[in-house]
C-alpha positions as CSV (number, residue, x, y, z in Angstrom):
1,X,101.4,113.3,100.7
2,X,103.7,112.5,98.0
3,X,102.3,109.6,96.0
4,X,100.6,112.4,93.6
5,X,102.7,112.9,90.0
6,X,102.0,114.9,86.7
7,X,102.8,112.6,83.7
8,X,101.8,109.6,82.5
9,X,102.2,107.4,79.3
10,X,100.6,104.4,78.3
11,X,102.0,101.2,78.4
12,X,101.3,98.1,77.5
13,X,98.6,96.4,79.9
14,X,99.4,92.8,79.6
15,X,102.7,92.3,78.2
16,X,104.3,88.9,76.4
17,X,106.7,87.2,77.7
18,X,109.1,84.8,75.4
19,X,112.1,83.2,76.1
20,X,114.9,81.2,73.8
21,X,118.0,79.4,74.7
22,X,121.1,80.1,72.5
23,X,124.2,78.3,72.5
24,X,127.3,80.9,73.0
25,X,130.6,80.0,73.6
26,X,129.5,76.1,74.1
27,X,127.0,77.0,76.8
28,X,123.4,77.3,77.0
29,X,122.1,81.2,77.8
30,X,118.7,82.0,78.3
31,X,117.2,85.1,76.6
32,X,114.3,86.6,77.6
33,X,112.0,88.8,75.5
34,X,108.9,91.2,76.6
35,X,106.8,92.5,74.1
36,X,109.6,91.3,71.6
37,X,112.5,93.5,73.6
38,X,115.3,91.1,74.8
39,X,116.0,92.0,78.6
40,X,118.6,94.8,78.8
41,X,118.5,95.3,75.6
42,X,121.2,98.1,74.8
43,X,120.1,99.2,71.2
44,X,118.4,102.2,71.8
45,X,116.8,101.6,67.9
46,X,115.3,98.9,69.4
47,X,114.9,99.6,73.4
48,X,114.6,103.5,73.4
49,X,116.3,105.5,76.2
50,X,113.4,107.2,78.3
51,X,112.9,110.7,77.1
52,X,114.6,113.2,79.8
53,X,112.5,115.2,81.8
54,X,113.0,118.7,84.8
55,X,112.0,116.7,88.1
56,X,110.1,118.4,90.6
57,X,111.8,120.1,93.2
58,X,111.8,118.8,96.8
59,X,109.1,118.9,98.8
60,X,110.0,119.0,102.4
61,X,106.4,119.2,103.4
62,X,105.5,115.9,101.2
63,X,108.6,114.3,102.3
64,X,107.2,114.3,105.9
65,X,105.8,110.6,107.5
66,X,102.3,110.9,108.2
67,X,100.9,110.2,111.3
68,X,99.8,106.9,110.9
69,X,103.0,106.1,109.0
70,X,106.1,103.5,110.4
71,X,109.1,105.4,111.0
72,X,112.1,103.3,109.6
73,X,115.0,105.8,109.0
74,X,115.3,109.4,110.6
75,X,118.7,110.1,110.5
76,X,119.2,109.0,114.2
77,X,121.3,106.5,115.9
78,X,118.1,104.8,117.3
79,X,116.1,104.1,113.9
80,X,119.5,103.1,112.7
81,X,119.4,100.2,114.6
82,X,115.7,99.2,112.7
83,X,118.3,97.4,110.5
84,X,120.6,94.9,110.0
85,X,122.6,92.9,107.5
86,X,120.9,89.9,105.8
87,X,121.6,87.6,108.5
88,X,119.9,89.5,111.4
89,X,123.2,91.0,113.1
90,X,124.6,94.4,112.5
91,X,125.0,95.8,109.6
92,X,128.3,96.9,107.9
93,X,126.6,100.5,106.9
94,X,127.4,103.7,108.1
95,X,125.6,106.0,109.9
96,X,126.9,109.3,107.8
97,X,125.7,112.9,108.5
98,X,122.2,111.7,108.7
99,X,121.9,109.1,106.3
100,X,122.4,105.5,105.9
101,X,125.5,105.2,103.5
102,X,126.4,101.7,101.8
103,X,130.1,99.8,102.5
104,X,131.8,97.9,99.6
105,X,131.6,94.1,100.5
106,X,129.0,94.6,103.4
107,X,126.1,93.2,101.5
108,X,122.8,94.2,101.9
109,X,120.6,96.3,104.6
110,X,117.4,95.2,106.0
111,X,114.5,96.6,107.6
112,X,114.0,94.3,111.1
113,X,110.4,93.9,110.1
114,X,108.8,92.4,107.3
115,X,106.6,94.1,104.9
116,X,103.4,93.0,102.9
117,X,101.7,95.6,100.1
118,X,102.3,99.2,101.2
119,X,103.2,102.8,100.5
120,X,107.0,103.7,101.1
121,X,108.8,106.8,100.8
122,X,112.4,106.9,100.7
123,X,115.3,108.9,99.5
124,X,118.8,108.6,98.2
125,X,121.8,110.3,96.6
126,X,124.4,108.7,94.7
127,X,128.2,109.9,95.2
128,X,129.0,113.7,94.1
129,X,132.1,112.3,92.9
130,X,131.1,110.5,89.8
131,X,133.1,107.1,89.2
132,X,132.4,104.5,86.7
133,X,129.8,104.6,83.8
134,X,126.6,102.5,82.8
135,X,125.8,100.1,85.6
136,X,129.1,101.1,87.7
137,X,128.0,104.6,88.3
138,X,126.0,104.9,92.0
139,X,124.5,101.6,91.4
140,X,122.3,100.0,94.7
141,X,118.4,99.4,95.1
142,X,115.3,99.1,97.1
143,X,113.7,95.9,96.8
144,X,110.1,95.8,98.3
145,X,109.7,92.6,100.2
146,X,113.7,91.7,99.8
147,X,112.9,90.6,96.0
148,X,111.6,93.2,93.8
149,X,113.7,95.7,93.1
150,X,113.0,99.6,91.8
151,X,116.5,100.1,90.5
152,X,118.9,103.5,92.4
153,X,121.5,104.5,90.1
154,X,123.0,107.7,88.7
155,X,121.2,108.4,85.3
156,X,122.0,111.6,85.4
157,X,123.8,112.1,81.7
158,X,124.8,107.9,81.9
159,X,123.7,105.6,79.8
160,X,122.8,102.3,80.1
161,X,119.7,99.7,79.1
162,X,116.8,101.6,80.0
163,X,115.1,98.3,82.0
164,X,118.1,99.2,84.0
165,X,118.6,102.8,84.7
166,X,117.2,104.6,87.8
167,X,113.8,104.1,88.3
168,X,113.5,100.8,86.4
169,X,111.8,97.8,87.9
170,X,115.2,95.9,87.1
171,X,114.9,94.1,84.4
172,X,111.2,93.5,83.7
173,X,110.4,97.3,83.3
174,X,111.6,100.6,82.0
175,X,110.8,103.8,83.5
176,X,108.4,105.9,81.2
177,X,110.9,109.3,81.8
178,X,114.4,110.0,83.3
179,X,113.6,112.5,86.1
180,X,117.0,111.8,87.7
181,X,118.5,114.6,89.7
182,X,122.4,115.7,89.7
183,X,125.1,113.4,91.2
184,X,125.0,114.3,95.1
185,X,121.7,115.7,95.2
186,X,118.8,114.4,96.9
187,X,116.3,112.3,95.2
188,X,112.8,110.8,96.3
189,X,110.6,107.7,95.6
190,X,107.4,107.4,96.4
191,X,105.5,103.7,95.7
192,X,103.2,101.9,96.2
193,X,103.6,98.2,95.9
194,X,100.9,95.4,95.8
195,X,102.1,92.3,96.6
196,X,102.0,89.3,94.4
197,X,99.6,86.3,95.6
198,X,99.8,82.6,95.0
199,X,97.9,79.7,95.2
200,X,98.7,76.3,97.0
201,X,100.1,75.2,94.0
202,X,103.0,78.1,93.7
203,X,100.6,79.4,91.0
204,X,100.7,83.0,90.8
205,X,96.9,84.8,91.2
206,X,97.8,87.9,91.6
207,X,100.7,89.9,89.8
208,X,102.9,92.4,91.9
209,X,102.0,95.9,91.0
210,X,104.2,99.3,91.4
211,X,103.0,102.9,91.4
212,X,106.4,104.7,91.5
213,X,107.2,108.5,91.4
214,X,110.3,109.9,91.0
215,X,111.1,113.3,92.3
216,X,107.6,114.5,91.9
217,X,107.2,112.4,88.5
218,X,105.3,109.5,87.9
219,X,107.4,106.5,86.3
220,X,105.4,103.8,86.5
221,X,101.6,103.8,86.2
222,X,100.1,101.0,87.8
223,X,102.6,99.0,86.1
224,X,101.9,94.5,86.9
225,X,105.5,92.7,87.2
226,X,105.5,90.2,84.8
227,X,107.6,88.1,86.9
228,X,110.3,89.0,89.7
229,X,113.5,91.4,88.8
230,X,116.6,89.1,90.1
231,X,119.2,88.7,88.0
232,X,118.9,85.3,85.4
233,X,121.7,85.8,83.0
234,X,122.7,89.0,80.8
235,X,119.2,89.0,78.9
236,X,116.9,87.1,81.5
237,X,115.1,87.8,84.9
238,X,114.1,85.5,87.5
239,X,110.6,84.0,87.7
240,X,108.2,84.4,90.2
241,X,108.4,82.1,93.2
242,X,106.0,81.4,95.9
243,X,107.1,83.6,98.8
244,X,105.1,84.4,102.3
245,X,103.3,87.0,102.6
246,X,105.8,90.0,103.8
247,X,109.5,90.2,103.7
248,X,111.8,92.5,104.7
249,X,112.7,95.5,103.0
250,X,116.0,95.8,101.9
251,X,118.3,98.2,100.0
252,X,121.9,96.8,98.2
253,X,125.5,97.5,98.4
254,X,126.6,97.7,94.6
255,X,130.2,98.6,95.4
256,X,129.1,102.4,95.3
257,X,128.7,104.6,98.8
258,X,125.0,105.4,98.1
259,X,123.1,107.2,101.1
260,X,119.5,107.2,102.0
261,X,117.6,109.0,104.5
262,X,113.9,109.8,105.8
263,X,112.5,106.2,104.9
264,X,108.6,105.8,105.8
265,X,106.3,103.3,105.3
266,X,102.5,102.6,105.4
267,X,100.8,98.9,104.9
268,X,98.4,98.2,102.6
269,X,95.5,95.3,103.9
270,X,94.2,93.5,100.9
């Protein structure tokens, strides 16, 4: 199985969160600091870009579901129907050469079922035809239970704020190593996610928690989401929100034609 890696940094283990509200341009913006680094924080003196790093090379015989594993994506016209488009009808996506490829303006895709704590394997490339820079350059995501989001992009010589690049729990964490592959080229994650509990109150009891490897590379170790990763301004992420207890998994349409194939999934009971 492929939820194995080779590297591993430390990080911190219970990270401080702070926020202020400036006024800019007569409004109020909220900016959000962890461990004293303001949310996509571009100054690499201050938010360093994650050291580059040779990713593993594919492992076909990892990449395989296991046998007690859900089969959400083969390639096939009949697991493409598994999904749909955030309303429950059909999605805008294409079915290309195997893969799953995103529209401009069709919005997000969706796993029929819903999804607690589990293990999931999937793949993407971004477009061999490089467009754009920073955050325009093969941008989409996976976002485990429809919320928290392990960031796709093309990091691949592109810079951009390193809680933002490919691999990057968006917003709230950066990746400990770019192990991004070529434009075009095939890349894998494998995580394992822990869902977040809460009490009657809303009160969160238990943090969200992401294994993640990256080609064959561990990115994040074990790593607790401070709070969820949607988007709450240019320097601020959303807060965590009492949510049932699985939700679908979905990928986004950025504006870029990223594909992903062989998508697999095993739940976790806790």
């Amino acid at each position: 199985m492929a939820f194995a890696g080779s590297l591993t940094l430390s990080v911190s283990a219970n990270p401080v969160v702070t926020k202020e509200i400036r006024e800019e341009n007569g409004k109020k913006v909220e900016y959000m600091f962890i461990d004293g680094i303001k949310v996509h924080e571009t100054d690499p003196a201050k938010q360093p870009q994650p050291k580059v790093v040779t990713p593993k090379a594919y492992d076909a015989e990892a990449a395989k579901a296991p046998a007690n594993a859900k089969i959400l994506f083969d390639g096939t016209e009949a697991t493409f129907k598994n999904w749909t488009d955030r309303k429950g009808g059909q999605t805008k996506w294409k079915l290309v050469d195997g893969a799953m490829e995103s529209v401009r303006r069709a919005g997000y895709i969706q796993s029929k079922e819903k999804f607690g704590s589990c293990r999931l394997h999937i793949e993407f490339a971004t477009p061999k035809d490089v467009k754009g820079e920073g955050q325009g350059r093969g941008n989409s995501g996976v976002f485990l239970m429809g919320q928290y989001e392990v960031q796709v992009l093309d990091s691949y010589n592109n810079v951009t704020y390193p809680d933002g690049q490919c691999g990057a729990l968006y917003g709230r964490a950066v990746p400990l190593v770019n192990a991004s592959r070529k434009p075009g080229e095939w890349q894998t994650y494998d995580i394992t996610f822990h869902r977040p509990k809460f009490n009657e109150k809303g009160e969160v009891t238990r943090r969200a928690k992401f294994h993640v490897v990256h080609n064959g590379i561990v990115i994040h170790d074990n790593v607790e989401l401070t709070g969820a990763t949607g988007w709450r301004g240019p320097h601020s992420a959303a807060e965590y929100k009492k949510h049932d207890d699985k939700g679908f998994l979905k990928m986004q349409d950025h504006g870029n034609p990223v594909k992903f194939r062989n998508i697999w999934i095993q739940e976790i009971e806790d």
